[in-house]
C-alpha positions as CSV (number, residue, x, y, z in Angstrom):
1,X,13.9,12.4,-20.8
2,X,16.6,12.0,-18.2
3,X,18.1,15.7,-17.7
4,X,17.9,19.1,-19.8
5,X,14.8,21.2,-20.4
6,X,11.3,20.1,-20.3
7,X,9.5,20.2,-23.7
8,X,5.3,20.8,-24.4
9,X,5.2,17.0,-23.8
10,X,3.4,16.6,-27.2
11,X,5.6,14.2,-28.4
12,X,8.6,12.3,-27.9
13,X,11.2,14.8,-28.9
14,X,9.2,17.3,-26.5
15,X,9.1,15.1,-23.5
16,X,8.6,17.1,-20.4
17,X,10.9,15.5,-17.1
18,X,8.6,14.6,-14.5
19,X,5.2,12.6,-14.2
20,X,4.3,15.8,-11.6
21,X,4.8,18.1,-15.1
22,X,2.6,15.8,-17.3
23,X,0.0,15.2,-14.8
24,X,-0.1,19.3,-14.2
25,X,-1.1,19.8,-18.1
26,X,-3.1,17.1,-18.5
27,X,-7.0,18.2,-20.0
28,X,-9.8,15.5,-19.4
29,X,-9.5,12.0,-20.9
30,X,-5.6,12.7,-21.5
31,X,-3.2,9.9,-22.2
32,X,0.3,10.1,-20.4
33,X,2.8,7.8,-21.6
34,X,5.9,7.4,-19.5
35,X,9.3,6.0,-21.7
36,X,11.0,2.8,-20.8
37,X,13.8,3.2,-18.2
38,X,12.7,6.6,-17.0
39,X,13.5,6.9,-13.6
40,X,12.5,9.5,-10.8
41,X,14.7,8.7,-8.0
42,X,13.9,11.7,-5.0
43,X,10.4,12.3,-5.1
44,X,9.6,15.1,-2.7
45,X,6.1,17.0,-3.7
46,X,3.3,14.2,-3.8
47,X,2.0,14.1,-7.7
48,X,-2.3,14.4,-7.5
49,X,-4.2,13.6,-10.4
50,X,-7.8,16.7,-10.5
51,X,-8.7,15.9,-13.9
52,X,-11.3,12.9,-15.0
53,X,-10.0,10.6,-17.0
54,X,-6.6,10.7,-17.3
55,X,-4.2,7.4,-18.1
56,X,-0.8,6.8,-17.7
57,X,0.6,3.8,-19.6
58,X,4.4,3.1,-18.8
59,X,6.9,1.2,-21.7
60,X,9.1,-1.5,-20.9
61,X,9.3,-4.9,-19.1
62,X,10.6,-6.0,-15.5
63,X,13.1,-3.3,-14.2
64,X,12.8,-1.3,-17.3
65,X,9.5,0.1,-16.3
66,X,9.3,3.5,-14.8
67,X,10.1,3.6,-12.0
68,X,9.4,6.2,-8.8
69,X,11.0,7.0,-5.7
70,X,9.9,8.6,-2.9
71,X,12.3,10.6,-0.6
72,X,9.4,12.6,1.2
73,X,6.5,11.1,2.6
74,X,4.1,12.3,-0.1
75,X,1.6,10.3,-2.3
76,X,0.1,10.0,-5.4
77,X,-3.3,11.1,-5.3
78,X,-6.1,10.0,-7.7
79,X,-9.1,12.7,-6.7
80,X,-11.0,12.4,-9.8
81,X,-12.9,9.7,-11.3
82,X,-11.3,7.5,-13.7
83,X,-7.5,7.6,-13.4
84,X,-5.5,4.4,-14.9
85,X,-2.1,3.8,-13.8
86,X,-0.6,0.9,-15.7
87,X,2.9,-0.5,-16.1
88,X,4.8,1.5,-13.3
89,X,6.7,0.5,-9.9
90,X,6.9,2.4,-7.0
91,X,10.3,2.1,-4.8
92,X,10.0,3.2,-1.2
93,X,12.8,5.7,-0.5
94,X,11.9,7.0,2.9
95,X,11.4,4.5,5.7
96,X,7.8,5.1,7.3
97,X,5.9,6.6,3.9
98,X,2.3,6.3,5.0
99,X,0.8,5.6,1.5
100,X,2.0,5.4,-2.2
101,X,-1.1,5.5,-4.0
102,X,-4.1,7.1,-2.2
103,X,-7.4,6.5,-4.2
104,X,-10.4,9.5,-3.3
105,X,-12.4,9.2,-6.5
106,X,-14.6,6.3,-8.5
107,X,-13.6,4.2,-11.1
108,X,-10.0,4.2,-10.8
109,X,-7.6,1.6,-12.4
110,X,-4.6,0.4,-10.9
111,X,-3.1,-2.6,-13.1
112,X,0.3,-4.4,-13.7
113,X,2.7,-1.9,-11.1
114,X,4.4,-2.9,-8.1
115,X,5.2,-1.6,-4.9
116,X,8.7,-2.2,-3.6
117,X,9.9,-2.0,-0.3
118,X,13.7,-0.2,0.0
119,X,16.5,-1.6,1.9
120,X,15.1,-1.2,5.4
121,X,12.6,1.2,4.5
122,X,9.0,0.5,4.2
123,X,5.5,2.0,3.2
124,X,2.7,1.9,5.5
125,X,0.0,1.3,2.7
126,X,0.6,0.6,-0.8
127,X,-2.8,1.6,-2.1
128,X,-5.4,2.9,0.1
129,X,-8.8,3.0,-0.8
130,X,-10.4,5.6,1.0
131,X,-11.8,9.1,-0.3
132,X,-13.1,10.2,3.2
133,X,-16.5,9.2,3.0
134,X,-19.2,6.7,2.0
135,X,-19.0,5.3,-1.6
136,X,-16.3,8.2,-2.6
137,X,-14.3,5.3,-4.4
138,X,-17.0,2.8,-5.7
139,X,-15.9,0.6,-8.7
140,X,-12.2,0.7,-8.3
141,X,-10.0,-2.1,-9.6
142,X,-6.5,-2.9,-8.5
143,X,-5.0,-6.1,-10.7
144,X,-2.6,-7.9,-11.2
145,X,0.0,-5.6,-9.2
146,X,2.5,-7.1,-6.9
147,X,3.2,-5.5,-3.5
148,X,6.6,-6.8,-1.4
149,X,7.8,-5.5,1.8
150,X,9.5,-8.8,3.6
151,X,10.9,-6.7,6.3
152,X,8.7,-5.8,9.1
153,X,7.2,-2.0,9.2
154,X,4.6,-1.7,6.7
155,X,0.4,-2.8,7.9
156,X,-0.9,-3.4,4.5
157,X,-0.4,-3.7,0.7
158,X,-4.4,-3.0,-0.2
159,X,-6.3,-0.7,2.7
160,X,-10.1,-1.0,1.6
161,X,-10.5,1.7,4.3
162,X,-13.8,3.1,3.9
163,X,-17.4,2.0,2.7
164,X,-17.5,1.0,-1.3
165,X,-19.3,-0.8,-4.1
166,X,-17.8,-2.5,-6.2
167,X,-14.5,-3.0,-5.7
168,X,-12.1,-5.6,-7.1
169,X,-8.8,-6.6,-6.3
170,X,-7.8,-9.5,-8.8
171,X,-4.9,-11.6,-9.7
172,X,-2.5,-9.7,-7.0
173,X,0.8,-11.0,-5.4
174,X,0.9,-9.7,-2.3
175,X,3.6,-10.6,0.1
176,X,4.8,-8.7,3.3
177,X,5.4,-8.9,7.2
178,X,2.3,-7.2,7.4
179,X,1.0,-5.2,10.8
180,X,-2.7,-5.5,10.2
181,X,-2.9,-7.6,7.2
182,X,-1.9,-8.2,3.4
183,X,-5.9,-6.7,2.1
184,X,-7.0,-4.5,5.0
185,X,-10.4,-3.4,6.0
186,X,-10.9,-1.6,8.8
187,X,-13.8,-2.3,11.4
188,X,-17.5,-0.8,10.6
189,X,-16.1,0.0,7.0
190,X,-18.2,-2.3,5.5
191,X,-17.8,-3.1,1.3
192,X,-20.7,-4.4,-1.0
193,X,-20.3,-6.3,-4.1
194,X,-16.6,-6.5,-3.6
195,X,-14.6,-9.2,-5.5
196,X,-11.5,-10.9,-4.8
197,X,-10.5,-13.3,-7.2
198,X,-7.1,-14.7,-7.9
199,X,-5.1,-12.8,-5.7
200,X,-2.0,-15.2,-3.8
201,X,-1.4,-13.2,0.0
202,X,0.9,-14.0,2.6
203,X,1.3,-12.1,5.8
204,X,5.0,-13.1,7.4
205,X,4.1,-11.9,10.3
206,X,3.1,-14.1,13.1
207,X,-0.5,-13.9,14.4
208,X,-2.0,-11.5,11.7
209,X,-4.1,-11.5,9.2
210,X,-3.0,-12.5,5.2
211,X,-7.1,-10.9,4.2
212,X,-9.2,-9.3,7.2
213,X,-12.6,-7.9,6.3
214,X,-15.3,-6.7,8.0
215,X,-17.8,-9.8,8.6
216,X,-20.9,-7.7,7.4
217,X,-18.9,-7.2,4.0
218,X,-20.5,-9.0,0.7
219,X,-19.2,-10.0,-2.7
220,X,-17.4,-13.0,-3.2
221,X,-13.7,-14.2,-3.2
């Protein structure tokens, strides 16, 4: 729902307003499913996913998917194994947002969202794959998302910024004026087993990278 009081978010007629609200009652192995056309347009408190398991499936096609907003530079947060997201965009609303969606926990899904750029206002990172140590975010899978920030500001769509196993990143669109590079992975972060595999990545910007890994990095493209 667009305005009035949040229900138990049992059912449809109980919707509650926010993703934040769903997210906050949400046991383990939860579904979340997010109505066509719902919109959140001034995000402000970044939205962090503590329970295993959860999903969150969004209705609708093209611009009638979810869509989310941020107006503060906050994040989504995935710090427990097994988060999906599926079917949502994410609109940057403040220019200089350091990440969308930041990844700290194994086996997480991120499939069929995109990530906008605003008018003159960029992200830094559209999804950064990190968790602050070794093997914190083995096995996740971004695919089929498309990333788009043509003006210049952001440094990547995909930042595979610390050491993993098993990551794949497949059947992407990724295009951007890109500071470091379209898929990002910073030097002596070195990923095994990873797997790109029909992604299509242009970096606009002169001189730098579309895909920059690590040369010690193994898998296969």
């Amino acid at each position: 729902v667009s305005g009035g009081v949040s229900g138990n978010g049992l059912s449809w007629g109980g919707a509650v307003l926010t993703l934040a609200e769903a997210v906050a009652k949400s046991l383990a192995d939860d579904t979340i499913l997010v109505a066509a056309g719902h919109s959140e347009s001034a995000i402000t408190t970044a939205i962090t996913f503590s329970v295993a398991g959860v999903s969150v499936y969004g209705y609708g096609q093209g611009e009638r998917r979810p869509k989310f907003t941020f107006s503060g530079d906050v994040d989504v947060n995935l710090n427990a194994s097994g988060i999906t997201l599926s079917n949502l965009v994410f609109q940057a609303g403040i220019d200089g947002q350091l990440i969308v969606i930041d990844v700290n926990a194994a086996n997480c899904v991120i499939e069929d969202c995109a990530f906008y750029e605003g008018s003159s206002i960029q992200w830094a990172t559209g999804i950064d794959i990190d968790g602050g140590a070794a093997n914190t975010c083995d096995n996740t899978i971004v695919r089929r998302c498309r990333f788009q920030s043509i003006t210049a500001g952001a440094n990547n769509a995909i930042k595979l910024a610390e050491v993993a196993d098993g990551v794949i990143v497949e059947d992407c669109y990724i295009d951007g004026d890109f500071a470091d590079a379209g898929i990002h992975n910073p030097t002596s972060k070195t990923l095994t087993n990873l797997t790109l595999a029909n992604n299509i990545v242009r970096n606009r910007q002169t001189g730098d990278h579309a895909i920059e890994l690590v040369s010690a990095c193994t898998g296969v493209a």
